[in-house]
N, C-alpha and C positions, 0 to 999 in steps of 0.2 A: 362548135362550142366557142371555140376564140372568136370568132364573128360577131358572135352573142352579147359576150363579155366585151368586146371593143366597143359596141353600142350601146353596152349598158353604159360604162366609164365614160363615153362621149356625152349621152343624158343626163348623167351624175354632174359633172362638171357643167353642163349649163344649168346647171337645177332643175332639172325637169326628172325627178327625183321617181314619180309614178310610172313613165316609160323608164325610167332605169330599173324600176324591180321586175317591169314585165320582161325586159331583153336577159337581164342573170336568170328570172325564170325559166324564160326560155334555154339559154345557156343550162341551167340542171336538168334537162331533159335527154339532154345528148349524151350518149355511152361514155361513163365513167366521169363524169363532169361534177357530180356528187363527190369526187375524190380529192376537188382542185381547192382548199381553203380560199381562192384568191376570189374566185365564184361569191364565196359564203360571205363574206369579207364585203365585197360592193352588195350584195344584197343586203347585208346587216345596215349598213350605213344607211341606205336610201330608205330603210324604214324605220330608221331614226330619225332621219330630216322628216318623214312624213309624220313623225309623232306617234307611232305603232313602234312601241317601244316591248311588246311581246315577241311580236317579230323580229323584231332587229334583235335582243335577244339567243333569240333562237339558233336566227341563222349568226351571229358572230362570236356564239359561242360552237359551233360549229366551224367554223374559221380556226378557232382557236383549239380545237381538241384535234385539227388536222395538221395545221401548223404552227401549234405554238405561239406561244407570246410574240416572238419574233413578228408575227404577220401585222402586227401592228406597230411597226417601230417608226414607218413614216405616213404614218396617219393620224387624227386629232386622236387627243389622249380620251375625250370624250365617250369615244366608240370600245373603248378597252375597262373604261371605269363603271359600264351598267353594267360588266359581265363580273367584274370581280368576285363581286358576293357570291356568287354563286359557285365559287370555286371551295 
């Protein structure tokens, strides 16, 4: 799962934002990796850069019901303001 998640984060930061959701994809496939907010978190993000704003979503509010606001403290405030409402 950490292999997964390294690759996605390396993807993510060069903006290559669509292998970054497929590698955290990959990443939630592996035993208990559904557990990891940090997982939910870079998948949230990379499907806000891609403008799949359901998804992102989904998965960062999932992030966020695993880890709390907190998971978001040093990431753009962007990715934390489409979940709000829905709290």
């Amino acid at each position: 799962m950490h292999v997964y998640t390294a690759l996605g984060d390396c993807y993510f930061n060069l903006e290559d934002y669509l292998s970054a959701t497929s590698y955290y994809n990959e990443a939630l496939l592996c035993p208990d990796a559904v557990e990891y907010g940090y997982v939910w978190l870079g998948l949230g993000q990379s499907f806000y850069e891609l403008g799949n704003m359901e998804k992102a979503k989904d998965a960062l509010m999932s992030a966020y019901m695993l880890e709390g606001k907190e998971i978001f403290e040093d990431v753009d405030e962007k990715y934390f303001s489409i979940i709000k409402d829905n709290m």
